[in-house]
LUMVO-109575 format. One line per 4 residues: number of its first residue (from 1); for each residue x, y, z of C-alpha. Coordinates in steps of 0.02 Angstrom, whole numbers. Example, Ala and Ser with C-alpha at 12.3 -4.5 7.8 and 13.67 -1.06 7.14 Angstrom:
<recs>
1> 615,-225,390 ~ 684,-53,357
</recs>
This chain:
<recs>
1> 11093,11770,10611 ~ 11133,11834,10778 ~ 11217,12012,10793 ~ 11360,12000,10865
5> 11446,12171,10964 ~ 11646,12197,10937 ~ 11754,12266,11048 ~ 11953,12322,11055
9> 11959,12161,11135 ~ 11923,12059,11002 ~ 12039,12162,10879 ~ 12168,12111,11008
13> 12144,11941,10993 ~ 12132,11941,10806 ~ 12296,12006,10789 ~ 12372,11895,10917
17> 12291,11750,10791 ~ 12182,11673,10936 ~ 12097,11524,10833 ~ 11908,11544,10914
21> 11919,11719,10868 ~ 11991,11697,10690 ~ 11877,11550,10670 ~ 11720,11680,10737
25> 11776,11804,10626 ~ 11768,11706,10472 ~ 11608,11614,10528 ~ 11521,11745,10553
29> 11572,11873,10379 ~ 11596,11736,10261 ~ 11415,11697,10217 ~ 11368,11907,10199
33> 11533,11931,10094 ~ 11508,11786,9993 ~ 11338,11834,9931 ~ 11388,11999,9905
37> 11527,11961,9797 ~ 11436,11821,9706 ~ 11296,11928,9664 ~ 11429,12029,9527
41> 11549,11888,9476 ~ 11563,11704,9412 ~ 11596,11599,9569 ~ 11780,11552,9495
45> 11809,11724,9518 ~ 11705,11768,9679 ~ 11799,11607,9772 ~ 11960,11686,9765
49> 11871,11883,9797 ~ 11793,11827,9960 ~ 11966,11751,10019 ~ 12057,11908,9948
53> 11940,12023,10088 ~ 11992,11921,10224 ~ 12158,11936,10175 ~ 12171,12116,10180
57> 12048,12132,10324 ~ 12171,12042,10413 ~ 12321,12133,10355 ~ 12217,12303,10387
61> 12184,12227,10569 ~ 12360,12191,10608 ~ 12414,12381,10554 ~ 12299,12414,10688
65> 12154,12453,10590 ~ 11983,12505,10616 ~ 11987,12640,10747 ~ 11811,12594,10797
69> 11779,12412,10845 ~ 11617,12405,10860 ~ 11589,12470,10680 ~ 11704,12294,10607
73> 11567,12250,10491 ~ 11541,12415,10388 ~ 11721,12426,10387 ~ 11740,12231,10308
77> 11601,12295,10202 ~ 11700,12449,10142 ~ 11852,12312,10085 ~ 11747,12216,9994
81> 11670,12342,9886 ~ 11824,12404,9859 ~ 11912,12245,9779 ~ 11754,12216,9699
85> 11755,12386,9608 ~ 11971,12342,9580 ~ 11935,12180,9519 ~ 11783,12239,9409
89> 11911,12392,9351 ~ 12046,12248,9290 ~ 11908,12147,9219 ~ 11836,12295,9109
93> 12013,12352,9055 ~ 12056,12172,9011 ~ 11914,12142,8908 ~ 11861,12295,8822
97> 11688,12349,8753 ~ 11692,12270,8547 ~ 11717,12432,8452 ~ 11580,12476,8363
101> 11563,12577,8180 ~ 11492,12737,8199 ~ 11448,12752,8034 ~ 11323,12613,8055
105> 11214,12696,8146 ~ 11076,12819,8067 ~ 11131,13008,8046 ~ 11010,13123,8174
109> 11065,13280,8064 ~ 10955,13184,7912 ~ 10806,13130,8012 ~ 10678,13262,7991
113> 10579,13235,8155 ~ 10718,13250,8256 ~ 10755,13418,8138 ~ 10605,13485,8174
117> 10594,13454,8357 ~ 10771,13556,8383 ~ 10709,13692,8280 ~ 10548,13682,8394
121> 10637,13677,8538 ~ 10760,13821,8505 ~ 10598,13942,8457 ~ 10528,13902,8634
125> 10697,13942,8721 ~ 10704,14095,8615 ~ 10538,14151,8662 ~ 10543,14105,8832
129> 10709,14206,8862 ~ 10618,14363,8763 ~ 10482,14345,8911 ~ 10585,14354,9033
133> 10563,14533,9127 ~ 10736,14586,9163 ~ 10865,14632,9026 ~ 11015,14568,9133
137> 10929,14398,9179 ~ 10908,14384,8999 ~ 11088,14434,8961 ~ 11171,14312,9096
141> 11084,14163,9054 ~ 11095,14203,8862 ~ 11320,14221,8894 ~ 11330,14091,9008
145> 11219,13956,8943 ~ 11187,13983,8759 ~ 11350,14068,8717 ~ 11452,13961,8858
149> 11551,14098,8898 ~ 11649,14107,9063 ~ 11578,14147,9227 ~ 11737,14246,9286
153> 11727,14352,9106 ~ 11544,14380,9139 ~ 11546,14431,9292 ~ 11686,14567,9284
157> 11575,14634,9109 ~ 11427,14665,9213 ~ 11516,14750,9344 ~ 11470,14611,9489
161> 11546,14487,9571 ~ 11563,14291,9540 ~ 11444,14273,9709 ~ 11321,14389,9636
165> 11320,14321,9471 ~ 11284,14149,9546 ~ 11132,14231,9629 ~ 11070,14325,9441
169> 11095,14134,9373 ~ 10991,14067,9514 ~ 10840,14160,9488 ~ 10849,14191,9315
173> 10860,13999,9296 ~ 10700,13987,9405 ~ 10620,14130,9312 ~ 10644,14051,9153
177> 10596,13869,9210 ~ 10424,13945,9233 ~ 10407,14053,9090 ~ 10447,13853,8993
181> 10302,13779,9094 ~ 10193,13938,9041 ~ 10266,13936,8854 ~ 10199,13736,8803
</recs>
């Protein structure tokens, strides 16, 4: 495929409907589109998608749309994803997911491996907060974290800003993160 540069003056004669141009246009996108589009849907449906982008391309061209020629293709491009993600939006909605009984599926809470592992897991996190140096690292990541309290609250109980809480967070996280590598 040869690369082709576009120019304002092309855009011109697009909208004027000039039928080399038109017929350039569509030579030249309908082959990329088409494979694009036929890649996520049935060819019933991508038939009508790949006319549906040149429709609006058209219609975007005529309201004087792109404001950069030479960049025609990315902008084609960013139509067609977007009536592929519409069309895929309508298609989902239309035909939803078959429900599904939860209470098919196997309980975690009775499963004793997976018990075990939690209560494993909770033990490290305990003992890797203990080992952490600083009392208010400990405290900030214990509130916000484990306790999922809120930032703001925090913040104004420890006498520091939001900014400077951030920061605590920041390097307590990174603290802890390698107390849990040292703690396996």
């Amino acid at each position: 495929m040869d690369y082709f540069t576009f120019d304002a003056a092309y855009l011109v004669r697009m909208r004027d409907r000039d039928p080399s141009t038109l017929a350039h246009f569509c030579d030249y996108f309908y082959l990329p589109i088409r494979n694009k589009v036929r890649h996520r849907f049935p060819r019933d449906v991508s038939d009508d998608l790949v006319q549906d982008v040149f429709v609006a391309a058209l219609t975007r061209i005529d309201a004087g749309e792109p404001e950069h020629p030479q960049k025609l293709a990315c902008y084609l491009f960013g139509i067609c994803d977007k009536l592929i993600l519409r069309v895929w939006r309508r298609e989902r909605f239309n035909n939803p997911v078959v429900d599904f009984d939860p209470s098919l599926l196997p309980d975690a809470r009775d499963r004793a491996d997976i018990q075990l592992m939690k209560h494993l897991d909770e033990r490290r996190v305990h003992r890797t907060l203990e080992n952490l140096s600083s009392p208010r690292d400990r405290d900030a990541l214990n509130r916000v974290y484990l306790l999922q309290e809120d930032r703001e609250t925090v913040a104004r109980e420890m006498g520091i800003s939001r900014t400077q809480l951030r920061v605590i967070l920041c390097r307590a996280l990174q603290r802890f993160r390698d107390g849990w590598d040292n703690n396996r």
